[in-house]
Backbone bond lengths (Angstrom), bond angles and torsions (degrees), N, CA, C in turn:
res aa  C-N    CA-C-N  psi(-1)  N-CA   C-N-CA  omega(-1)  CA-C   N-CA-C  phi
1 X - - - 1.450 - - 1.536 108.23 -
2 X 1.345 119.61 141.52 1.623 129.30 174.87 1.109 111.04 -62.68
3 X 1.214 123.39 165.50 1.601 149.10 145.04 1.772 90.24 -12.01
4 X 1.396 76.15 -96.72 1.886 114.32 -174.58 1.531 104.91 -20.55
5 X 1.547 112.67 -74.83 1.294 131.04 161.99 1.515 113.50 -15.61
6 X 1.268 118.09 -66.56 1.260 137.07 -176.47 1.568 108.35 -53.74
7 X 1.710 118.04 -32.91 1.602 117.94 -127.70 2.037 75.00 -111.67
8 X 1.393 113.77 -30.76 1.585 115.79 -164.42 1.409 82.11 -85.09
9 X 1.281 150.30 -25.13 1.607 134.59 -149.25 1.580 97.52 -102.74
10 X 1.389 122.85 -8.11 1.782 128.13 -179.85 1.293 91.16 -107.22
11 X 1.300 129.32 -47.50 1.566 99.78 -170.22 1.840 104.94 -69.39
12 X 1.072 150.52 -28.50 1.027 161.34 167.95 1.426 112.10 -66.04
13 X 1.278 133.80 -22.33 1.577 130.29 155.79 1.713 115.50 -103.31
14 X 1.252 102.54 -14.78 1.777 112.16 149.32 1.472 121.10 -54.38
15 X 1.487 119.84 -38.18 1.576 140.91 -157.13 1.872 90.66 -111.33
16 X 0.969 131.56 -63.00 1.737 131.37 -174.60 1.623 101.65 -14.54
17 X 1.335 111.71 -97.50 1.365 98.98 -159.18 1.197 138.43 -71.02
18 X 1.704 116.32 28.73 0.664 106.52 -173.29 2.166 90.59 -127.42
19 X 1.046 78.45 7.33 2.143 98.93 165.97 1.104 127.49 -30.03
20 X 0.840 145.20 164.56 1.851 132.67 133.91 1.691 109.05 -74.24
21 X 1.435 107.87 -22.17 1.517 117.90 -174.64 1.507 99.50 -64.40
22 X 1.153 124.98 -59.76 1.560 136.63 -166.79 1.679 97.22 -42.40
23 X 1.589 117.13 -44.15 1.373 127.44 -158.35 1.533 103.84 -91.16
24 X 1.628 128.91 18.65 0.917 105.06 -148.14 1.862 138.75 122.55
25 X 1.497 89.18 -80.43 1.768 110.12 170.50 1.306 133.96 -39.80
26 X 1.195 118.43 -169.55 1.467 108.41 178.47 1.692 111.45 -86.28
27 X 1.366 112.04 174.85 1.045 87.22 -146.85 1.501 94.01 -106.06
28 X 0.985 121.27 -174.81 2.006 147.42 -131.66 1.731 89.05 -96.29
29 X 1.442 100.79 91.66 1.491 89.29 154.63 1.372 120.58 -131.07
30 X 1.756 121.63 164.82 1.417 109.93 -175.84 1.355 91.05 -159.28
31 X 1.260 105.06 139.97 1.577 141.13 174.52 1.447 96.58 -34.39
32 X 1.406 114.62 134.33 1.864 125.89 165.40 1.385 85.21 -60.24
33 X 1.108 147.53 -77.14 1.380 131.82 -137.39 1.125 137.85 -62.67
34 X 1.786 109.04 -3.24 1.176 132.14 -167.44 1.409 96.79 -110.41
35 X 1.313 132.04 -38.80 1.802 133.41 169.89 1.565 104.61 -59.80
36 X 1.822 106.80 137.11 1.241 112.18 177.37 0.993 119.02 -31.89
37 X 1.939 109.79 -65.68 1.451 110.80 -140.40 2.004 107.64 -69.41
38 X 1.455 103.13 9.13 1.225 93.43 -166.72 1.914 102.15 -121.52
39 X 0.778 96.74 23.76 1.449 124.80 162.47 1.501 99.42 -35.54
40 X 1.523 142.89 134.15 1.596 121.20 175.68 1.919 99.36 -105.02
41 X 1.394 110.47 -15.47 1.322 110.63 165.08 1.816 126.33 -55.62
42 X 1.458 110.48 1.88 1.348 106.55 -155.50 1.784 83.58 -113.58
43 X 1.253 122.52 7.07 1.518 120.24 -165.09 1.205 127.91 87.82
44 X 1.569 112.72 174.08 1.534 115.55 170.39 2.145 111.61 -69.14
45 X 1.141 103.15 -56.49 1.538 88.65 167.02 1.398 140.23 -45.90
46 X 1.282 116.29 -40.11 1.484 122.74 170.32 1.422 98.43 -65.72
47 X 1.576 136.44 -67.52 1.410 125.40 167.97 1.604 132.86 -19.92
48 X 1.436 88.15 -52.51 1.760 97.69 -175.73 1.458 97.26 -72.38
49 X 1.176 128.70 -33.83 1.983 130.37 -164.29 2.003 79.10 -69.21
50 X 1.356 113.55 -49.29 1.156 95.09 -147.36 1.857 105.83 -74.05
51 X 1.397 121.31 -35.76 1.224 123.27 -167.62 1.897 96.93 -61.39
52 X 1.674 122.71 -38.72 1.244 102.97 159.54 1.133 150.65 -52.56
53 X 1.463 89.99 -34.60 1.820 101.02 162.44 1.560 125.75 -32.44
54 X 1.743 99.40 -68.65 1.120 131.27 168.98 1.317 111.75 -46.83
55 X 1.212 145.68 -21.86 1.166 161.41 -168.77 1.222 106.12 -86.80
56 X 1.564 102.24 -71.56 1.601 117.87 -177.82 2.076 102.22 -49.36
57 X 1.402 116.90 -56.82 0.930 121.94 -174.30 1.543 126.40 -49.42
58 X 1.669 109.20 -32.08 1.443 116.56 169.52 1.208 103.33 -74.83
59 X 1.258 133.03 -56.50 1.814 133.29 -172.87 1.435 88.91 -37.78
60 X 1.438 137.78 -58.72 1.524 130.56 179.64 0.771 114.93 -42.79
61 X 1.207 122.65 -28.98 1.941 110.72 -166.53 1.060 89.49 91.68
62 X 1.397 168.84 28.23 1.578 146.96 162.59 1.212 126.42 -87.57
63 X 1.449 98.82 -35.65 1.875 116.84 -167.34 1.666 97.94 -125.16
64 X 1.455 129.06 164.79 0.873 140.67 155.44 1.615 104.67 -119.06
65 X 1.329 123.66 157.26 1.140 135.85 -164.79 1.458 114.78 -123.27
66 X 1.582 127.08 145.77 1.594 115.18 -168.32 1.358 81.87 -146.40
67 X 1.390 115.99 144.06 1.852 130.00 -156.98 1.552 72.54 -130.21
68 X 1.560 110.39 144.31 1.374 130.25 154.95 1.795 107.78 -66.26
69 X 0.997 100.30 122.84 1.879 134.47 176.25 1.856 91.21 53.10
70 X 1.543 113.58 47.55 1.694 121.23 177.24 1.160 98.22 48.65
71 X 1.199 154.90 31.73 1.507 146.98 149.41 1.653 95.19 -78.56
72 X 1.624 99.99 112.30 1.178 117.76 -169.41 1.507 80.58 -94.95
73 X 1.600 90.80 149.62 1.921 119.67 171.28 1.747 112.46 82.92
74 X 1.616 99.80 -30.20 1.664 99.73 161.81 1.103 153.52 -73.79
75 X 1.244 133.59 -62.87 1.518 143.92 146.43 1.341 111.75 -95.30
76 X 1.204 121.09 100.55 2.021 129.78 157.77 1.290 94.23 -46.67
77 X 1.825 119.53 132.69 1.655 102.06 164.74 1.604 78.90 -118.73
78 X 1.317 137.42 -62.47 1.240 117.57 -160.17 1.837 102.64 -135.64
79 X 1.730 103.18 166.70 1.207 116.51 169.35 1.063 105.44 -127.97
80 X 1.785 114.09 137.32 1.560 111.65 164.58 1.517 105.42 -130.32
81 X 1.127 100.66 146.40 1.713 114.53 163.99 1.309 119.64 -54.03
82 X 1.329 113.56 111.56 1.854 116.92 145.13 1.055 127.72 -120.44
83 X 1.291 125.88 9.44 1.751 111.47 137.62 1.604 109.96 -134.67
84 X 1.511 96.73 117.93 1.470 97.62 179.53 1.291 99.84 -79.34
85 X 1.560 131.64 -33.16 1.655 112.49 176.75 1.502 114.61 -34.79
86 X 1.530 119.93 -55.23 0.948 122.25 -151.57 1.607 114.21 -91.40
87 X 1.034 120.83 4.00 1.325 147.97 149.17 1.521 121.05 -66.77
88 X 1.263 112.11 -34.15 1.413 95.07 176.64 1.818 102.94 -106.09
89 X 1.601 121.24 -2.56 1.232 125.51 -171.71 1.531 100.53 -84.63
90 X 1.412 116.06 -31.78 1.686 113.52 165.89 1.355 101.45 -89.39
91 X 1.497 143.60 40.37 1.342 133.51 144.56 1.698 119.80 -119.60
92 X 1.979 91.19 1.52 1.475 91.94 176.97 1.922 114.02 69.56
93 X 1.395 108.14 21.62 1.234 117.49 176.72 2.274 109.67 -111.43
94 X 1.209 81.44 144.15 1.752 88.16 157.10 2.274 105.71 -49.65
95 X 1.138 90.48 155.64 0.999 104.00 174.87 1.759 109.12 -105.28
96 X 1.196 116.12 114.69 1.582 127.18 -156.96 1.862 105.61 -44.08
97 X 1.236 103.27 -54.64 1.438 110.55 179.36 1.023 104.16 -57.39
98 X 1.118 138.47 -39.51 1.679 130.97 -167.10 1.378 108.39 -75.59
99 X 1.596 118.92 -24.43 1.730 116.27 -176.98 1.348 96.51 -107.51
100 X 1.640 136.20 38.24 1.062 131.82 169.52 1.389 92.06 -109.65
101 X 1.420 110.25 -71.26 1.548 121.58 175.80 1.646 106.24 -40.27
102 X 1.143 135.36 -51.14 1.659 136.01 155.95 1.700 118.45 -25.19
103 X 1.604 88.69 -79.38 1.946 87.46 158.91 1.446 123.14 -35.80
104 X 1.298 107.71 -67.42 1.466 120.26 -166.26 1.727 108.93 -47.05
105 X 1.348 133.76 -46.78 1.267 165.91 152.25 1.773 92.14 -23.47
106 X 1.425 106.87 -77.60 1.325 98.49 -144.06 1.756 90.76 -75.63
107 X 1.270 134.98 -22.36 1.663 134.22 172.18 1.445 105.41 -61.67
108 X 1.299 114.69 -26.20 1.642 104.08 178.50 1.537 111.66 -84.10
109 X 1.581 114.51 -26.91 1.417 118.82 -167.63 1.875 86.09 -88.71
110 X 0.836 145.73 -10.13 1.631 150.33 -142.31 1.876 84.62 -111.26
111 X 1.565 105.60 -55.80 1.090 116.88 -157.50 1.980 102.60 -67.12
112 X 1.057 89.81 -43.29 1.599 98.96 -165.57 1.657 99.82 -81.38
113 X 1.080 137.01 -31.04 1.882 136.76 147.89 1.677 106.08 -15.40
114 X 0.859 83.73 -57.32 1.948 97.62 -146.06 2.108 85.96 -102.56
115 X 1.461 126.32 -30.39 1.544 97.81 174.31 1.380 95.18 -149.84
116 X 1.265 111.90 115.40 1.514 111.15 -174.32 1.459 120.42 -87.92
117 X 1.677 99.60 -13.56 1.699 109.31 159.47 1.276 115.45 -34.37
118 X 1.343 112.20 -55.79 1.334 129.61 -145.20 1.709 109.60 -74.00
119 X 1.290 116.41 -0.64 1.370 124.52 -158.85 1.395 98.88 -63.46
120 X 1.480 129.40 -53.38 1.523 117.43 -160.13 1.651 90.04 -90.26
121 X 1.214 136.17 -20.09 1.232 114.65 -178.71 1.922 118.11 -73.05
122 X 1.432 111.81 -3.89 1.536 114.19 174.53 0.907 124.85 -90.45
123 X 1.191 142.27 114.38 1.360 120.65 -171.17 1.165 118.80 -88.79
């Protein structure tokens, strides 16, 4: 995986949980122009590294891609996430939901130790 690759897949698991997608919602998208690697101050090479990125990243299945007026390969206007699993599995991270449900688990087993009343009242 690239630089670039690398640099669009953190700002996008930087932004997740705090989504409407994470909750549910639609899902997490944000303007190329606002992600580093697409910076137009950094040149035509950093651009071109980055629109491959983006490239590479849809062939994954991670991102979907939106071309200004669908002229594909010309203007990137936005990327959104559709699989955040697989977004955090190419960052080598837990997947957020999975260490919520983890937490949640061990407060109920924590909870029910110490008051076993409490079992149907936890959900």
């Amino acid at each position: 995986m690239t630089a670039a690759a690398r640099k669009i897949l953190e700002v996008f698991a930087e932004r997740y949980c705090s989504s409407a997608q994470a909750r549910g919602g639609r899902p997490l998208s944000l303007r190329a122009e606002n992600l580093p690697p697409f910076d137009t101050a950094l040149g035509p090479d950093a651009l071109e590294s980055a629109l491959e990125a983006a490239d590479f990243l849809e062939r994954e299945g991670v991102l979907s891609l939106s071309w200004a007026r669908f002229r594909r390969g010309q203007v990137l206007e936005r990327l959104a996430l559709i699989d955040p699993r697989a977004l955090f599995s190419l960052l080598g991270q837990p997947f957020p939901d999975d260490e919520l449900e983890g937490a949640i688990e061990a407060a109920r087993v924590a909870a029910n130790a110490f008051c076993p009343v409490i079992e149907d009242d936890f959900p």
